[in-house]
VEXDREN-2710 file (C-alpha; in Angstrom, 1 decimal):
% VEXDREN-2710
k/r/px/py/pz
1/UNK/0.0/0.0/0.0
2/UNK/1.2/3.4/-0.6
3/UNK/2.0/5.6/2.2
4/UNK/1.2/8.7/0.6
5/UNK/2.5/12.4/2.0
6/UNK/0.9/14.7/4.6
7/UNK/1.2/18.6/4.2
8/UNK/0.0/21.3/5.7
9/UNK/-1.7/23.9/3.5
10/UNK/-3.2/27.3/5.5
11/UNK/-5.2/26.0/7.9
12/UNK/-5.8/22.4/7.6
13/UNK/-3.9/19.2/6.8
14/UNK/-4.1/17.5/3.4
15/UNK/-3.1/14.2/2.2
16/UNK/-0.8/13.7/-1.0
17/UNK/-1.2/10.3/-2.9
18/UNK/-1.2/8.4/-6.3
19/UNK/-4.1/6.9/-7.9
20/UNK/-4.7/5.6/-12.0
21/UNK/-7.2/5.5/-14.4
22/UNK/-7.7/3.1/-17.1
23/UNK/-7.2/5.1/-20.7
24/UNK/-6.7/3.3/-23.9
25/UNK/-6.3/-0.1/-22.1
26/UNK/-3.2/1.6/-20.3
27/UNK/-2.6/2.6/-16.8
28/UNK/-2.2/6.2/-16.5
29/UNK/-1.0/7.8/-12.9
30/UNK/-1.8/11.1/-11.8
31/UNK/-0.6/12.9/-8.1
32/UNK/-3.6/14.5/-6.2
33/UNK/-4.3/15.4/-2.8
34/UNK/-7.6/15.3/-0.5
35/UNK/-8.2/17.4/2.8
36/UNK/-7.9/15.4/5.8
37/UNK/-8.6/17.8/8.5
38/UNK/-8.5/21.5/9.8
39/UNK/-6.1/22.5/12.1
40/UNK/-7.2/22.5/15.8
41/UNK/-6.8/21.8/19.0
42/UNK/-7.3/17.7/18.4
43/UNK/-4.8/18.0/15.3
44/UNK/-2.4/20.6/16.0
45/UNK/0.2/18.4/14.8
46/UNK/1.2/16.1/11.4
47/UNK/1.0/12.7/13.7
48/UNK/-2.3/13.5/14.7
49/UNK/-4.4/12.9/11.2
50/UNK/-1.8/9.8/10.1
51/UNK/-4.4/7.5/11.1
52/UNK/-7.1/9.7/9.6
53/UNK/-4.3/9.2/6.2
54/UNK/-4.3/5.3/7.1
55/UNK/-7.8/5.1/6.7
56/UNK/-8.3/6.8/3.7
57/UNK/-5.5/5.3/1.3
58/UNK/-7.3/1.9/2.6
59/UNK/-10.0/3.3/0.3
60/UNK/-8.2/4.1/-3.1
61/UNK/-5.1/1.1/-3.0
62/UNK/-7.7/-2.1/-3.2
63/UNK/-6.1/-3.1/-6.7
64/UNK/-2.8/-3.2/-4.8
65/UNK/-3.9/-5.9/-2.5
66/UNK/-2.9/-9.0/-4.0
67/UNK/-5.8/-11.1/-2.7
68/UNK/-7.9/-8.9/-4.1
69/UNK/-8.6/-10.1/-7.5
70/UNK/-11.6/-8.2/-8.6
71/UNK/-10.2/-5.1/-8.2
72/UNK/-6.6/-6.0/-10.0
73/UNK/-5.5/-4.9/-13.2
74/UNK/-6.4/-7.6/-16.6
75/UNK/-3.6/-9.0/-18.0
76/UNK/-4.4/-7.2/-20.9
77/UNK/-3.9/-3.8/-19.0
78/UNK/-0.6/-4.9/-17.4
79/UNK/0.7/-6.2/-20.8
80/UNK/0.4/-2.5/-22.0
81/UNK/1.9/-0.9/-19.3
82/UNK/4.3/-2.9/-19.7
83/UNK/5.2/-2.8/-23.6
84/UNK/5.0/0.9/-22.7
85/UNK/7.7/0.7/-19.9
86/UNK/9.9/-1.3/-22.0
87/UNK/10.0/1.1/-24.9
88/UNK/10.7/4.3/-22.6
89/UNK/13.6/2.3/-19.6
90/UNK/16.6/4.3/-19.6
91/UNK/18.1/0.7/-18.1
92/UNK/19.1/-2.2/-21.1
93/UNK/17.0/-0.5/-23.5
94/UNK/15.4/-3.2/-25.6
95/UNK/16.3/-3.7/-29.9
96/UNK/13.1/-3.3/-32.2
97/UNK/13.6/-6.8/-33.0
98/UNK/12.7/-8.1/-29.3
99/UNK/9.8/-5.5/-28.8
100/UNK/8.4/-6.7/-32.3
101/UNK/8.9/-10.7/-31.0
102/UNK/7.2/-9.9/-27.5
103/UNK/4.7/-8.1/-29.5
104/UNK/3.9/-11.0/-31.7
105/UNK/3.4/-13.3/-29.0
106/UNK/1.2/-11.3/-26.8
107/UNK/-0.9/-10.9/-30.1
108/UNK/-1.0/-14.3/-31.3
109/UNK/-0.9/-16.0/-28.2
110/UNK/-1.3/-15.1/-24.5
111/UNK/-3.6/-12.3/-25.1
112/UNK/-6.5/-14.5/-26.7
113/UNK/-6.4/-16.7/-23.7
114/UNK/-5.1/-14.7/-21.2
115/UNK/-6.5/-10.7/-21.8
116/UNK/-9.5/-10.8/-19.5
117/UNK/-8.0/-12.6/-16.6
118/UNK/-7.2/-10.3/-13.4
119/UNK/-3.1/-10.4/-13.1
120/UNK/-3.6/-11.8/-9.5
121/UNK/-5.3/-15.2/-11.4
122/UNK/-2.2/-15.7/-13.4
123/UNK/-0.7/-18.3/-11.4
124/UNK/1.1/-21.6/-12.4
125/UNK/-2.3/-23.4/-12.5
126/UNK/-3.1/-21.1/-14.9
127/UNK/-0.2/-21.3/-17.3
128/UNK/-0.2/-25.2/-16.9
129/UNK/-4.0/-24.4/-18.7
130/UNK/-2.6/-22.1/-21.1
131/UNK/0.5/-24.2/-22.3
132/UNK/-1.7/-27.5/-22.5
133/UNK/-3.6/-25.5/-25.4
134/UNK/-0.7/-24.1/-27.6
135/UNK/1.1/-26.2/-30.3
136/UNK/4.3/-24.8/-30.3
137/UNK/8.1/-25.8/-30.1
138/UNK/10.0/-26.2/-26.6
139/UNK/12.0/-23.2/-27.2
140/UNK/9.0/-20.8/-28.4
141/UNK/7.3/-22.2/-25.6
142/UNK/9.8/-21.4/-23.4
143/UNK/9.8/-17.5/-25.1
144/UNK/6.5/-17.6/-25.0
145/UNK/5.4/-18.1/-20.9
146/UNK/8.7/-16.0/-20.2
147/UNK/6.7/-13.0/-21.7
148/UNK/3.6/-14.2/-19.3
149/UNK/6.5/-14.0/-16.2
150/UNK/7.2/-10.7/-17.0
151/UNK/4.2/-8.8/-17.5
152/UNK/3.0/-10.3/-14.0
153/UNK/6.4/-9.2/-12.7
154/UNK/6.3/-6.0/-13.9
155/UNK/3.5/-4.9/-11.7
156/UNK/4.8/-3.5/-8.7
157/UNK/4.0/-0.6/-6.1
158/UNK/5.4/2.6/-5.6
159/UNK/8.6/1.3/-3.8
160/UNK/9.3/-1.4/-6.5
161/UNK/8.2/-4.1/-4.8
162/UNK/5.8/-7.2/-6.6
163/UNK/2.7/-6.8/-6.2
164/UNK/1.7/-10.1/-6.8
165/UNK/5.1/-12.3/-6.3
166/UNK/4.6/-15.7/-7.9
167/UNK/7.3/-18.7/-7.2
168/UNK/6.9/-20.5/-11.0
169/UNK/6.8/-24.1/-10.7
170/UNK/8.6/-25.5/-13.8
171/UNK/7.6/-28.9/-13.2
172/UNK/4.1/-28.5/-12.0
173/UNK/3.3/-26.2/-15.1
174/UNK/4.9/-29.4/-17.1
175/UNK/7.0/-26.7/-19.1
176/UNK/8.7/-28.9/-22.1
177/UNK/12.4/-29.3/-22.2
178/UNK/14.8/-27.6/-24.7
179/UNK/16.8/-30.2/-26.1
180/UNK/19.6/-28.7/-28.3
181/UNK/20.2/-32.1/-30.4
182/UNK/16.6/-31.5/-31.7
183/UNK/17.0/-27.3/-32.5
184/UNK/17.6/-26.7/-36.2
185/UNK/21.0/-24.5/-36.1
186/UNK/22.1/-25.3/-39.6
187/UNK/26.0/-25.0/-40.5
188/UNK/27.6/-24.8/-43.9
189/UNK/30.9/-27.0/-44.5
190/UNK/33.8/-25.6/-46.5
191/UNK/33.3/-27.5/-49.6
192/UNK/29.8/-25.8/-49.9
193/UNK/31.3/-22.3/-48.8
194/UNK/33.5/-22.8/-51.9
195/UNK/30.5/-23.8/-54.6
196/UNK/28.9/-20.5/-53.0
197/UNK/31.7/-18.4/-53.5
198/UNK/32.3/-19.9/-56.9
199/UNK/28.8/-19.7/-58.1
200/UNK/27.5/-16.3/-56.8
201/UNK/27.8/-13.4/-58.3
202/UNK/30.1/-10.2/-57.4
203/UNK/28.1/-8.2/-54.1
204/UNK/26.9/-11.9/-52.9
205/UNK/29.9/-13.8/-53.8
206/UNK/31.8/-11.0/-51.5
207/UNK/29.3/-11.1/-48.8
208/UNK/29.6/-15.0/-49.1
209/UNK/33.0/-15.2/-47.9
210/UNK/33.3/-12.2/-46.1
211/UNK/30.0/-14.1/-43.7
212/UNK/32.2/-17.3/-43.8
213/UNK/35.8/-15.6/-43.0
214/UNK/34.5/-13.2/-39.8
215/UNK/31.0/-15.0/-38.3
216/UNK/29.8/-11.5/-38.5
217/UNK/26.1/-11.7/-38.0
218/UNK/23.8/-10.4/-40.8
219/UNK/22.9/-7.2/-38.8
220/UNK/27.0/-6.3/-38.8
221/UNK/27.3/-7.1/-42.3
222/UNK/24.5/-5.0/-43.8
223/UNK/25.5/-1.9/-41.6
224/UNK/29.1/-2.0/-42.7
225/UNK/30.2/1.5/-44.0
226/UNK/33.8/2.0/-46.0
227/UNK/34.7/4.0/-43.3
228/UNK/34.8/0.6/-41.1
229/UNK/37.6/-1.2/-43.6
230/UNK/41.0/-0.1/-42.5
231/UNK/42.6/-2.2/-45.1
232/UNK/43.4/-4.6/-42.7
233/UNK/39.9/-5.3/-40.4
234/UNK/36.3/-4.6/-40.0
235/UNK/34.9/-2.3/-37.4
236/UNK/31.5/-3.3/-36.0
237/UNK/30.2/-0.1/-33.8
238/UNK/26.6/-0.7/-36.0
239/UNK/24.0/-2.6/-37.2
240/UNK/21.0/-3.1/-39.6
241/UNK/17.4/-4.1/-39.3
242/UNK/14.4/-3.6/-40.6
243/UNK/16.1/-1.3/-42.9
244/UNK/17.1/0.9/-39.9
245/UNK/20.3/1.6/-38.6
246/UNK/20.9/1.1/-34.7
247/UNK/23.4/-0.1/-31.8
248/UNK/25.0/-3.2/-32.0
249/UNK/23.2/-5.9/-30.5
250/UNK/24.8/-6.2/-27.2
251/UNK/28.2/-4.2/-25.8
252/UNK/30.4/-6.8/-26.7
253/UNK/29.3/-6.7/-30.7
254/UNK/31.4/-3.5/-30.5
255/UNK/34.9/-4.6/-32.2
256/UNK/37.1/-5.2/-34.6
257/UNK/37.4/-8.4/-36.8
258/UNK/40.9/-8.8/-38.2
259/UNK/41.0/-10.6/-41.5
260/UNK/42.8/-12.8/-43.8
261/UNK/44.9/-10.6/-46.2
262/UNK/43.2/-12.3/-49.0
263/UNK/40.4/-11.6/-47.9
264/UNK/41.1/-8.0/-47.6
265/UNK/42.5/-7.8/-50.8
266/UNK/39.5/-9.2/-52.4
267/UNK/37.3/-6.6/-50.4
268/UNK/39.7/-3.8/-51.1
269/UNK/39.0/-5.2/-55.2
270/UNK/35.2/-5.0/-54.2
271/UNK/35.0/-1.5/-53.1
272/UNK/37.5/-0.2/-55.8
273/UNK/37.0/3.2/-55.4
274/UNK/34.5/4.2/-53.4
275/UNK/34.9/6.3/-50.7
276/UNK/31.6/6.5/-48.3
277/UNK/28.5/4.5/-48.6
278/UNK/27.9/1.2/-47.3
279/UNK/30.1/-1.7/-48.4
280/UNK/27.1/-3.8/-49.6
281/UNK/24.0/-1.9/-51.0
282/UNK/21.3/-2.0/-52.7
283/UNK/20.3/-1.0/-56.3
284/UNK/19.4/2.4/-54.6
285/UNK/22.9/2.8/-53.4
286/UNK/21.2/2.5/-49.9
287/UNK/20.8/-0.1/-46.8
288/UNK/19.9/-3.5/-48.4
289/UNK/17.0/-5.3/-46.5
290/UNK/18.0/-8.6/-44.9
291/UNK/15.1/-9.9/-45.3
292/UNK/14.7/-9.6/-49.0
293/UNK/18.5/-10.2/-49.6
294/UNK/18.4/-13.7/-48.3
295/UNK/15.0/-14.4/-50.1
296/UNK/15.8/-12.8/-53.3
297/UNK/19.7/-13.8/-53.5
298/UNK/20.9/-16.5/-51.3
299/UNK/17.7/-19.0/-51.2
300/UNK/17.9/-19.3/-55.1
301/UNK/21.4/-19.7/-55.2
302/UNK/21.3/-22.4/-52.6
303/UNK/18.1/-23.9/-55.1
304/UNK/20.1/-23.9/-58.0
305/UNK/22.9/-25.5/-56.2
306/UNK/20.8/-28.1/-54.9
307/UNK/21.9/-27.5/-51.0
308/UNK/19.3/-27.1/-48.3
309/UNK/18.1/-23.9/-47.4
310/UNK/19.8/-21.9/-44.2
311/UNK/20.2/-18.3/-43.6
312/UNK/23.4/-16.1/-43.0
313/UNK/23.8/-17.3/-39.3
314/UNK/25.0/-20.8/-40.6
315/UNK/28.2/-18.9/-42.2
316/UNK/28.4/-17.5/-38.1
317/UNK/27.9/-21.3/-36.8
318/UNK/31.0/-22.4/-39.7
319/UNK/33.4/-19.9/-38.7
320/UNK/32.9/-20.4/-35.5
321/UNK/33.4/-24.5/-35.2
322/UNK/36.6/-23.7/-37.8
323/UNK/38.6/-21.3/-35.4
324/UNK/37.5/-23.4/-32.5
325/UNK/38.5/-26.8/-33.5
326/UNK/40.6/-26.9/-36.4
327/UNK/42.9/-24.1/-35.8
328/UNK/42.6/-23.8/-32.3
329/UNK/42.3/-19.9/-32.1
330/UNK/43.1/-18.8/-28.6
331/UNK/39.1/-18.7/-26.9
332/UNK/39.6/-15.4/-25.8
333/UNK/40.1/-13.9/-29.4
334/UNK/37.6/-16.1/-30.7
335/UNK/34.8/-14.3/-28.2
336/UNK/36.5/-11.3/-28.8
337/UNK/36.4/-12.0/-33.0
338/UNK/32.4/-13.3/-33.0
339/UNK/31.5/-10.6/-30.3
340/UNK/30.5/-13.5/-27.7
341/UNK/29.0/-12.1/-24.3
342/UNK/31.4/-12.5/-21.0
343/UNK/31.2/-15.6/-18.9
344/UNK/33.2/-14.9/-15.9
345/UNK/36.1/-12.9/-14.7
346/UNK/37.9/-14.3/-16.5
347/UNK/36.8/-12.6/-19.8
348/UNK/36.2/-9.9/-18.0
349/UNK/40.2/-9.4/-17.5
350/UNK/40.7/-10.3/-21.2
351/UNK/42.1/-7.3/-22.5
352/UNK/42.9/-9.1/-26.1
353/UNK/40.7/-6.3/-27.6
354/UNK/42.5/-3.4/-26.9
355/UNK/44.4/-1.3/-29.2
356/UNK/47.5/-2.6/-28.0
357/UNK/47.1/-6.2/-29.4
358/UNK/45.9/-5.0/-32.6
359/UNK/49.6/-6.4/-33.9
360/UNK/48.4/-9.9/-32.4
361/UNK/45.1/-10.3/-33.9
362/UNK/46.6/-9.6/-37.2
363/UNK/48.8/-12.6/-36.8
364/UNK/46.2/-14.7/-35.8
365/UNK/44.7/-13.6/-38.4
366/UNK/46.9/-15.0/-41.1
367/UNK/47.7/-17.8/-38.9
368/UNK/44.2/-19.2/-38.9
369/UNK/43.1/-19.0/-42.5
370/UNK/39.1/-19.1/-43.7
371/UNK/39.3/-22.7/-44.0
372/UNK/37.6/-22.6/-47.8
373/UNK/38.7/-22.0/-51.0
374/UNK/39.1/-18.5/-51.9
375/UNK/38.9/-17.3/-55.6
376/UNK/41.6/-16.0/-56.7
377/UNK/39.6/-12.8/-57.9
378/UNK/36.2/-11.8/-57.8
379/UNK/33.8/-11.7/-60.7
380/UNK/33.3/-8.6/-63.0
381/UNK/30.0/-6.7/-62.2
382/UNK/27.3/-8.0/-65.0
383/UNK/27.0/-4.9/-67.2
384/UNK/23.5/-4.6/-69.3
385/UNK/22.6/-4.0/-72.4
386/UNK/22.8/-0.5/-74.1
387/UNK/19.7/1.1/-75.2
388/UNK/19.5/1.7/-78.7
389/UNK/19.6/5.1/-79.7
390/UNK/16.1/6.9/-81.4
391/UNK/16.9/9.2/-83.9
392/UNK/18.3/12.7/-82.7
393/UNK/19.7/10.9/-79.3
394/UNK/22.7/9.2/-78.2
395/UNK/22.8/5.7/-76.9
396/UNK/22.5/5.5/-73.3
397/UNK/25.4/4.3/-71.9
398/UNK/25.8/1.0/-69.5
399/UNK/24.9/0.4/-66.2
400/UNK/28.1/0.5/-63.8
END
């Protein structure tokens, strides 16, 4: 329950407190005061009207009584407060790409079943009811009743305490296990790496072994500027989605991937001379859509080659299984190289990153190899057709 602040204004004492009102299906707080009493002989002083203060705020804080469940918020309402809340946190601001997820199943799933319930209802009898009806995977599962955990969670009182603190029983709720041996996290080997790079043409067949010789994820890729080529390595401080540029995905993203000098060569070739712009773009000149890359370009390619279809995170998966157990990179550079999150103090202390060991990396670098076949030069951009001319023009020339 709140507590609320006592004040003295003129001649009587007043009471300053918190209440909501539903707007839009969203919580909405406002600060307003009430008049407890006037200033006499009986209440001459502050401690005088607290039980007066007591008794009111027992009138306007019923939704905040957890047993209470007529009075508390739907799950519908709480869900929107907390959407809202996780748009606006100053604290680990959350990626587009996780608010459009937690979106999707609030929409698709929990909210059909769930919207009308009072927050104090959802309890793990009530999930074990809600996961018994959905046909889903373990894992998106899993996402899926995490999202239900955190919109209960995220209802709290004015000092930041739960208001309705649930201990989740895994085992009661008969959650389904994640096994990894039966997730789909497609690799590519290096024979098929090579038949890619060989068959694709020039801004793919570049992409192709630039994915296979770094593990940079398809977000790094498509953000890459010119600016973040040295020559020598890749700078990842961005990256792409939805055809938007933002942040790197987590703080560890931010780095530098040293390459291969034939593969820096071959990228040097690929940008020629351009100066700004993005490394890979679109026929725009602008920020290529992953989406639409990987459906237009690599899927057929893969088609026509007759291999199975994956998407860019399989070159990630090869790249890293290569540097881990057939070169046996050093595991701290490898983190450092794919951008892996800390584990423990450990790579905490790992200072393999800084500037200082730029010299290193470099010969790890060359040391390790891509572990494919590289072409020995890239192929010529495909040049179209000229227009013919009409009479009293002149031809248009080619396409670059």
């Amino acid at each position: 329950m709140q507590r609320g602040k006592i004040f003295r204004k003129g001649s009587s004492w007043h009471l300053r407190y918190k209440t909501f009102r539903i707007v839009d299906g969203m919580k909405r707080w406002q600060t307003t005061s009430t008049k407890l009493a006037d200033v006499d002989q009986k209440h001459r002083t502050q401690q005088s009207v607290e039980q007066q203060a007591v008794d009111f705020l027992q009138t306007v804080n019923p939704a905040r009584n957890s047993s209470d469940s007529s009075t508390a918020p739907t799950f519908k309402e709480q869900a929107m407060i907390w959407l809202e809340r996780c748009q606006n946190r100053q604290r680990k601001p959350i990626k587009p790409a996780t608010l459009r997820g937690w979106r999707s199943y609030l929409n698709k799933h929990i909210l059909p079943a769930l919207q009308t319930i009072p927050l104090s209802e959802i309890t793990n009898q009530r999930v074990k009811e809600f996961v018994a009806g959905i046909n889903l995977s373990p894992k998106s599962i899993s996402n899926v009743v995490q999202v239900i955990k955190q919109v209960k969670s995220s209802a709290v009182n004015e000092h930041g305490d739960e208001i309705y603190p649930t201990k989740w029983n895994h085992d009661f709720i008969d959650m389904p296990q994640v096994k990894r041996r039966e997730q789909r996290t497609p690799s590519f080997t290096a024979d098929e790496i090579t038949a890619l790079a060989k068959a694709a043409p020039r801004q793919l067949q570049m992409m192709i072994i630039l994915f296979a010789a770094t593990g940079l994820r398809a977000g790094e890729m498509f953000a890459l500027e010119i600016r973040h080529f040295d020559g020598k390595a890749l700078k990842v401080e961005q990256n792409a989605w939805d055809g938007r540029i933002q942040t790197p995905k987590t703080e560890n993203a931010y780095r530098s991937t040293e390459l291969d000098l034939r593969v820096a060569k071959l990228l040097q070739s690929f940008i020629g001379t351009r100066t700004d712009g993005f490394i890979f773009r679109n026929q725009n000149h602008g920020l290529i859509h992953q989406s639409n890359y990987l459906r237009n370009e690599l899927h057929p390619l893969l088609e026509h080659l007759k291999m199975s279809q994956r998407g860019f995170h399989s070159f990630r998966r090869f790249r890293n299984t290569y540097l881990r157990n057939e070169v046996h990179c050093p595991p701290g550079l490898l983190k450092y190289w794919l951008g892996h999150a800390d584990k423990d103090m450990s790579d905490r202390y790992d200072k393999v990153g800084e500037g200082a060991n730029v010299k290193f990396r470099l010969g790890q670098a060359k040391k390790a190899g891509v572990g494919f076949k590289l072409p020995k030069q890239l192929k010529l951009e495909a040049v179209k057709a000229r227009k013919p001319a009409t009479r009293g023009q002149q031809a248009a020339p080619a396409a670059d």
